[in-house]
N, C-alpha and C positions, 0 to 999 in steps of 0.2 A: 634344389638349392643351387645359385651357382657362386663360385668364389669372384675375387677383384679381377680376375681375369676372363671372366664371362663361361670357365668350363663351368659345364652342367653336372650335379650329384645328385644321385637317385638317395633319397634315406630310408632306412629298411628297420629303421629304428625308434623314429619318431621322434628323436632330444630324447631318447631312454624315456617313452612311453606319455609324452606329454602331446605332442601334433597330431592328437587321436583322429582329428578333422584335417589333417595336412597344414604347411606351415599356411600363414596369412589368407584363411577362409575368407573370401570375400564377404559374408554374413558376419564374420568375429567382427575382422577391419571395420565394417560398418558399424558395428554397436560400439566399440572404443570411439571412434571420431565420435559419437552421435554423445554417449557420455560425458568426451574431454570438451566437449561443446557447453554442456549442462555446469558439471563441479567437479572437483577432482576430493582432496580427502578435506572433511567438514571437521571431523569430532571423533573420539573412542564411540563407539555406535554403542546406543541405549539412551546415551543424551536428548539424540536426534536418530529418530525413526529414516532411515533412507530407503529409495525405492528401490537399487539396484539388489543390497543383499535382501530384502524382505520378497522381492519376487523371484530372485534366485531360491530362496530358502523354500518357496513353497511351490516352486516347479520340483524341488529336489523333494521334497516330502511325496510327492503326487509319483514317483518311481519308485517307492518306498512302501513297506508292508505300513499298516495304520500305526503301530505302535513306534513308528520312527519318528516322530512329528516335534524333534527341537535341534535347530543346526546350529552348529557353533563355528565360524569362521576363521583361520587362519591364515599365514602368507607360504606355510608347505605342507607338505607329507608328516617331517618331523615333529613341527611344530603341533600338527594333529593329533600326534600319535602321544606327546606329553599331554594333551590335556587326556585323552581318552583316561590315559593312566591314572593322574590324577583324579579322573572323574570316578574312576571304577574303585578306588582304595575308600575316596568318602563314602558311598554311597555305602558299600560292606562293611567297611570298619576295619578291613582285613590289610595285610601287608604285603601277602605273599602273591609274587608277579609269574606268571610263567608264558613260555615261548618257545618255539622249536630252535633247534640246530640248525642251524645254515641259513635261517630268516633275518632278513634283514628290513629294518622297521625305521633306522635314519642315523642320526650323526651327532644329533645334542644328549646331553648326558642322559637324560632314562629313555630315550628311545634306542640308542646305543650300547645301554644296561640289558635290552631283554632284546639285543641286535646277537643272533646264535654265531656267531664267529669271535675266538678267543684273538685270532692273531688282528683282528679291526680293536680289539678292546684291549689287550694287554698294556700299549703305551699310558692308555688315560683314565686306571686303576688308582684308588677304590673308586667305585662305581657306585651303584644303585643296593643297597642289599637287598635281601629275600629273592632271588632269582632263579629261577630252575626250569632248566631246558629240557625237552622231551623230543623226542622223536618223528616229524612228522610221516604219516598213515601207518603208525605202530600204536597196535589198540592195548596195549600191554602197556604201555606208557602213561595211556590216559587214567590212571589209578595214582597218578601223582598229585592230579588234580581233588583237594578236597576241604573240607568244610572251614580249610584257614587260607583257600585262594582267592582272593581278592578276582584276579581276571587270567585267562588265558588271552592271549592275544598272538592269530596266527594270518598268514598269509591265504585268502580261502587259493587261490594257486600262487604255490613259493615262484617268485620271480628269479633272485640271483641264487639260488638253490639250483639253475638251471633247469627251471620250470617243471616242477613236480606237481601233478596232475592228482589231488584226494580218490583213492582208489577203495572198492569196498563198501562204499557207506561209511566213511572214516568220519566224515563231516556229523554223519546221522550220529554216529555211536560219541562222537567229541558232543554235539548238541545235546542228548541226554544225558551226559554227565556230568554236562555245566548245571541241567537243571536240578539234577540230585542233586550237587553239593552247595546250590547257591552261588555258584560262580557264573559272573559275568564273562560271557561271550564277544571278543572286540574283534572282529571282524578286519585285517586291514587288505584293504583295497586300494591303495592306492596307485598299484601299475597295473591290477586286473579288472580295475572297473571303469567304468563310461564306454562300456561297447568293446574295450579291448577282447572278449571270450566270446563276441556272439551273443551274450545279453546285456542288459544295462548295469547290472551287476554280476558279477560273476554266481552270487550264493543264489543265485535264482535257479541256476542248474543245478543245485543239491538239496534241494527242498525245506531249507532250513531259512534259520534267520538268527541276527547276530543283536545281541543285547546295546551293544555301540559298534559303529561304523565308521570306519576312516577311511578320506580317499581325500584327494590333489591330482598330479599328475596332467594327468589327459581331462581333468575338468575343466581348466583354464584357458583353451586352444589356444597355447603360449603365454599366456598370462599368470602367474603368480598366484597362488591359491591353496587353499586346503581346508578341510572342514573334517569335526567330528559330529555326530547324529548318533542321537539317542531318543529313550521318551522323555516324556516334560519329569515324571517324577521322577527319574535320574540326572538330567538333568540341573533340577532345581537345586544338589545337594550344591553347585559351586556360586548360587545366589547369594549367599549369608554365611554370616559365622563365620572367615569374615565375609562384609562384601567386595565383587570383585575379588572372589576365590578365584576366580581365572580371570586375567584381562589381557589384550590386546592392543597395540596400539593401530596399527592397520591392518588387523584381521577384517573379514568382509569390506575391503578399497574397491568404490565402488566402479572403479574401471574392470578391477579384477573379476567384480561380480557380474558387469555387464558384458565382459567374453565368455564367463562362465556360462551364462543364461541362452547367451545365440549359440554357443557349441552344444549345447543340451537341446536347444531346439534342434539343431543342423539335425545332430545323430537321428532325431524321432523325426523328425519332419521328412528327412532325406531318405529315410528308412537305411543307414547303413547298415542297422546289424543285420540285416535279411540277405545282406553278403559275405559275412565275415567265413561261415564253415565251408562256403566256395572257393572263396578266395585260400582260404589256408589249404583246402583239398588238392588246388590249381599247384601251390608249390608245392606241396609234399608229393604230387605227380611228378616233378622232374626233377627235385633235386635226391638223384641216384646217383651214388659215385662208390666206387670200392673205396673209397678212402670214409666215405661218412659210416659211420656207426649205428646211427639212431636218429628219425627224426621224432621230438617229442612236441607237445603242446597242446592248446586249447584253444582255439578258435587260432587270433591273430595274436596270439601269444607264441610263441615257438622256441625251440634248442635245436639244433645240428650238431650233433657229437662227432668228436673226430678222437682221435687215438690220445693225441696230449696237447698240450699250449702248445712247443712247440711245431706243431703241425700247425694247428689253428691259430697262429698268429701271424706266419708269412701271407698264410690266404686272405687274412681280413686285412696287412698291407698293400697286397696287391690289389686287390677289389678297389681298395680307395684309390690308390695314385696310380695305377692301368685305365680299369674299371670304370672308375667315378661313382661304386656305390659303394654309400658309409654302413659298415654293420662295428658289431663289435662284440664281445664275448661277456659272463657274467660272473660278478664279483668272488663266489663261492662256487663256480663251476667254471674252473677256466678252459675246459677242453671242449667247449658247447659253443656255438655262433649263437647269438642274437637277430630275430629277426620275430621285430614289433611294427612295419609298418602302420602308416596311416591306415585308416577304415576307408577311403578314397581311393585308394592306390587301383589302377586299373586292370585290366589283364594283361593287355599289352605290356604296362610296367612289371609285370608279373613276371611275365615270361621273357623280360628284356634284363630282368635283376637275376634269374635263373638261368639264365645262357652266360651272362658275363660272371657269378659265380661260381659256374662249373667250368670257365674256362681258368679262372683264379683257381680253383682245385687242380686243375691239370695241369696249371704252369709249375705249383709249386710239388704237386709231387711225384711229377713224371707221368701219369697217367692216360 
């Protein structure tokens, strides 16, 4: 990126997980002009069949186990994550919501309900009722989950938990216990999927599969976006009774859908994820420092721990305004650096964002 002054900034972050393909992909750019060319927004989409979301929706079904095969459209992550909820109360009949501690799922009021941080939620009480938070990779927990929970909905890797990696089989033993009790499985994905871990979904690495699925993000290659994914007969419960049990007014816009569709192609076509466990190996090789604590992560997901905020925020001011690369730390784990690069991102950039970090380590702590 560079500012009005022509300096140049490395981003190690991606707009917090959205430039999965780097800013202004020459492929995205070209499918926007090539749409704003065509129509911009027609109608609430059902009216009018459009081509951008109906080819987006079944490029996205075709990375998708077979029972995924109905998308529903949004403008975010959050906006996703209500309908999921909503989608998963009809369908059971149940009330009861659950979600882990430290998971953060968005900012409108029921995605923020089963958002596991007290001090984000306390100002904009009462909330959502029926909510109960559990522990994520505590299999001792998962006995919370039962035949009056409507849906778990977790993170398959917690992002601003400062990336907590499913250890154990946690994911296998949470997937069987959805299935005992009838409880729906919501998967949310939306900073760990489209290539962010090295697959195209993240739950592909745990042999599981999620009853509904949420992701935005890094689907858009900057574009605005978000979608829930389910089967058709889950689905269906938000067709009737009433109709337009969920509506939208620019969910699936069809600019939105037609960056979504080239950055879905870029990723498979480009093969990026065939680089991503390199790429993250590449910096977890150099960034050593007595001051870092822990590198954690999952593909080009990552944490850097350092001792406390304080430590960890000189260094992410100096990185920017020394430096010139943007990182930044994560909402429920303040003593963790952030570093979500693009799937693009080079070696050279590698090892040019890893030497000027460790000189920001050593400016600030004497080292």
């Amino acid at each position: 990126m560079y500012g009005p002054d022509g300096r140049r900034y490395l981003d190690l972050i991606s707009g917090i997980g959205v430039s999965n393909v780097g800013h202004r992909h020459p492929k995205v750019i070209q499918a926007i002009h090539h749409q704003l060319d065509k129509y911009l927004h027609l109608m609430v989409y059902g009216e009018l069949v459009q081509a951008p979301p109906a080819e987006l929706a079944h490029a996205l079904t075709q990375t998708l186990p077979p029972h995924l095969d109905a998308v529903y459209f949004t403008n975010s992550g959050t906006e996703a994550v209500e309908g999921a909820l909503k989608l998963a109360k009809r369908h059971t009949g149940r009330t009861e919501l659950i979600s882990c501690h430290r998971a953060y799922h968005g900012s409108t009021h029921g995605a923020l309900s089963v958002t596991g941080s007290e001090g984000f939620k306390r100002s904009y009480r009462p909330l959502l009722p029926d909510i109960r938070h559990i522990e994520f990779n505590d299999f001792t927990d998962l006995e919370h989950i039962t035949e009056r929970t409507a849906a778990i909905i977790i993170e398959t890797v917690q992002g601003e938990a400062g990336v907590r990696v499913p250890e154990n089989n946690y994911l296998q033993a949470l997937r069987k216990r959805c299935l005992y009790t009838g409880t729906l499985l919501i998967l949310d994905e939306i900073q760990c999927g489209f290539g962010r871990t090295g697959s195209f979904w993240a739950f592909e690495q745990f042999g599981i599969w999620p009853d509904i699925l949420v992701c935005a993000k890094g689907m858009g290659g900057g574009m605005p976006i978000g979608a829930f994914i389910a089967p058709q007969p889950i689905m269906a419960g938000i067709r009737s009774n009433p109709v337009l049990g969920h509506c939208t007014t620019f969910g699936g816009h069809p600019v939105s859908c037609a960056a979504s569709l080239a950055t879905l192609r870029v990723i498979l076509e480009e093969n990026l994820l065939a680089g991503v466990a390199e790429k993250a190996a590449r910096f977890r090789r150099q960034l050593v420092h007595p001051a870092i604590r822990e590198v954690r992560g999952q593909g080009l997901l990552m944490a850097v721990e350092f001792d406390s905020y304080d430590v960890l925020k000189p260094i992410i001011d100096r990185a920017l305004e020394h430096e010139g690369i943007l990182t930044d730390w994560f909402l429920f784990c303040d003593n963790s650096l952030r570093l979500a690069p693009p799937l693009t991102i080079t070696d050279g950039e590698i090892d040019e964002a890893c030497a000027a970090l460790l000189r920001a380590i050593n400016y600030v702590t004497g080292q």
